[in-house]
N, C-alpha and C positions, 0 to 999 in steps of 0.2 A: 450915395444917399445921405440925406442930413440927418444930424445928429436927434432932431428932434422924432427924425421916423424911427433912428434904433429906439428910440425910449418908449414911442409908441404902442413897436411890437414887440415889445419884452412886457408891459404892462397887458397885454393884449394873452399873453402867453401864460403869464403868473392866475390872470383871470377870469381864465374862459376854461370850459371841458374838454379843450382840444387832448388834454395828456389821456383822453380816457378812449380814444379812437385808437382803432385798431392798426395797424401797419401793416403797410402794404397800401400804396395809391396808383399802382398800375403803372403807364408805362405813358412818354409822350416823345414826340420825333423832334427834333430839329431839320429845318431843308436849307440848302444852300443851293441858289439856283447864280450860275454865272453863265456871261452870255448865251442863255438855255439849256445848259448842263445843267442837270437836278442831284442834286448829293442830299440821299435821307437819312439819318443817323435815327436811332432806338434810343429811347432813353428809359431803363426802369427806376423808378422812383417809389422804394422799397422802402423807404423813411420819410418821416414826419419834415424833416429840412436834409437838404444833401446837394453835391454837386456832381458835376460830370465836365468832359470836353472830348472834343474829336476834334477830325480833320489832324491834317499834316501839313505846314509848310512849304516844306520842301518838294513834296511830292503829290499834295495837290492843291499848292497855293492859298490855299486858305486854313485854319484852325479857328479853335471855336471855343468857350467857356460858357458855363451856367451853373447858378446855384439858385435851389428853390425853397422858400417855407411854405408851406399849405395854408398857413392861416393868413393871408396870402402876400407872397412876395416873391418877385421876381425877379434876376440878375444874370445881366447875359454879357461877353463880350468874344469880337470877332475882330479876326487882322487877317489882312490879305494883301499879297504880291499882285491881283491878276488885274488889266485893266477892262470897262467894258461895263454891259448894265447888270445890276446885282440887286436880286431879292434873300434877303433872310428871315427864317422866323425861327422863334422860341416859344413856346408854352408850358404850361405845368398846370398838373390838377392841383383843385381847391377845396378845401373845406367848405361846406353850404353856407351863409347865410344872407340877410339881405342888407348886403354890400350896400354904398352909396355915395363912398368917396375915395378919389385917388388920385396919384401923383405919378407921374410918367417922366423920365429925364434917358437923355440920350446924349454923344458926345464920341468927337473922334480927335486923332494925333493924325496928321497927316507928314511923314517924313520924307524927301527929295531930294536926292543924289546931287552935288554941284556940278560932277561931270558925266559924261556917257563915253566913254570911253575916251578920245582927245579932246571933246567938244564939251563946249557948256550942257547941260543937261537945259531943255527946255522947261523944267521942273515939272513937280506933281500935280492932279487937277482932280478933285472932285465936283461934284454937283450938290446941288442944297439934298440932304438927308431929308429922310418923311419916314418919320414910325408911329405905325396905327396901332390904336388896341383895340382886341376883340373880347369879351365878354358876356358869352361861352366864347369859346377861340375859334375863329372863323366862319361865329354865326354871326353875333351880334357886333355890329362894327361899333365903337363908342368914341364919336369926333370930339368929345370933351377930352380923352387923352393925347389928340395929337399934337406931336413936336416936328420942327423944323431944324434944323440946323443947318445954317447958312454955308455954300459951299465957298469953294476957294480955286484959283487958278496958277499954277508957275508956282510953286512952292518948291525952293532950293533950300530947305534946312529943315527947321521940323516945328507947325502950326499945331493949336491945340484950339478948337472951339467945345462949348457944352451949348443947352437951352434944356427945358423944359416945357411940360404944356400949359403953363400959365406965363411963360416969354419972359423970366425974369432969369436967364440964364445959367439953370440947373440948381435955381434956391429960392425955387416957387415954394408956394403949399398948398395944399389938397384943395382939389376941386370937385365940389356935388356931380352924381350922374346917374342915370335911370333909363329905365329901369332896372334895379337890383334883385329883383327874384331869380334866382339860377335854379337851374336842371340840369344845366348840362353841366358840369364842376370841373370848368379849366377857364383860366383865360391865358393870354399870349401878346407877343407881339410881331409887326409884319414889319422889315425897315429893308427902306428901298434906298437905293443913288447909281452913279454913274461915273467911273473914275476913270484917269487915265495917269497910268502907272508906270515910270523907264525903266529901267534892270538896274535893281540895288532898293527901289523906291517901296515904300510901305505904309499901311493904312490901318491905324486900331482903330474899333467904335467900341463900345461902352454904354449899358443903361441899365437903369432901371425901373420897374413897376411896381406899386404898391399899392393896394387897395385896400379899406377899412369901413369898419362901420361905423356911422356918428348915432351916441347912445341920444335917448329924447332927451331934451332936456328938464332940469330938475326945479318944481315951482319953488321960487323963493320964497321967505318964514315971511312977507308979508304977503304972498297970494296963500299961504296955507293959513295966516289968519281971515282974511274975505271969504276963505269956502269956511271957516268956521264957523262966522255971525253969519253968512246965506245961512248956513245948515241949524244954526240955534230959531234964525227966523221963521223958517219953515218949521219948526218942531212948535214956535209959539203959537201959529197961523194953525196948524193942524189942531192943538189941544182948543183952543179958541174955537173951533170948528164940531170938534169934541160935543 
């Protein structure tokens, strides 16, 4: 995340009621779906910010990361050995309000054996990334947060792409989106692709979400003087009237 978002949500955190909510935000799953195997992990989310991971490497090719703040933010990261098509999501509840801008960045490392045992390794392959955001989380889909991330083919050492959803490659900034009234108090994210991975080869992704509120903004000392003389006007017009 950019530096300008940690100062965002620290001013966001110094300034808001959030410290006066109670703890305890209930509970949200991670799924990992590879070629139609569904793995659903439990997440309770017992504090105001915190993190978790699952999965296992070794033993079932995949592992997982997330850390959440409520006021809201979101950060996920996932590597996996297996090749084949893969859905993931992430969510996390949100504190209420009306929301209206955010920033979505996503990004993988793709790494590729030079050999397969005697033989050249025909390298690593993924396909262009797609991560949607839902907000509530897989009610309202919001195309203003989606990212791409361009794939790559025959990768024999180790590639690194990011983007974000303003296409300035992970050092966009916040983009309007609507409607912001929530009820249901989570959003998430959905990040699909399609990989083809040799024995030894591996794949990070990486993202993050953030959404924030843009406060109205504040009339400059020369429009608070024109409501002044309107309002001296209309008090001369009334007595006048008088």
């Amino acid at each position: 995340m950019k530096i300008n978002h940690f100062l965002a949500i620290g001013a966001m955190l110094v300034g808001s009621t959030v410290l006066a909510t109670p703890i305890g935000y209930g509970s949200t799953d991670v799924t990992v779906n590879i070629n139609g195997v569904v793995t659903t992990t439990s997440i309770n989310q017992t504090t105001h910010t915190g993190s978790a991971e699952g999965g296992n490497l070794a033993i079932n090719n995949f592992k997982f990361g997330m850390s959440w703040d409520v006021d809201p933010t979101l950060t996920w990261s996932y590597t996996t050995t297996s090749s084949g098509p893969q859905t993931i999501t992430f969510s996390t509840n949100i504190i209420p309000d009306a929301y209206n801008k955010l920033f979505n960045s996503a990004g993988y490392t793709l790494t590729g054996v030079q050999k397969v045992g005697n033989k050249t390794s025909p390298g690593a392959t993924i396909s262009d990334v797609t991560v949607k955001v839902y907000i509530p989380f897989m009610t309202q889909y919001i195309p203003e947060g989606d990212v791409t991330v361009k794939g790559v083919s025959g990768v024999r050492g180790t590639l690194t792409r990011s983007e974000d959803n303003t296409g300035f490659g992970g050092v966009g900034d916040y983009v309007p989106f609507g409607p912001s009234a929530l009820t249901d108090l989570t959003m998430g994210v959905e990040i699909k692709f399609n990989a083809t991975l040799n024995k030894g080869d591996t794949l990070s992704l990486n993202g993050t979400l953030d959404i924030q509120k843009e406060a109205p903004p504040v009339p400059e000392p020369a429009t608070f003087g024109l409501i002044g003389a309107a309002l001296v006007g209309l008090g001369s017009f009334a007595r006048r009237r008088a």
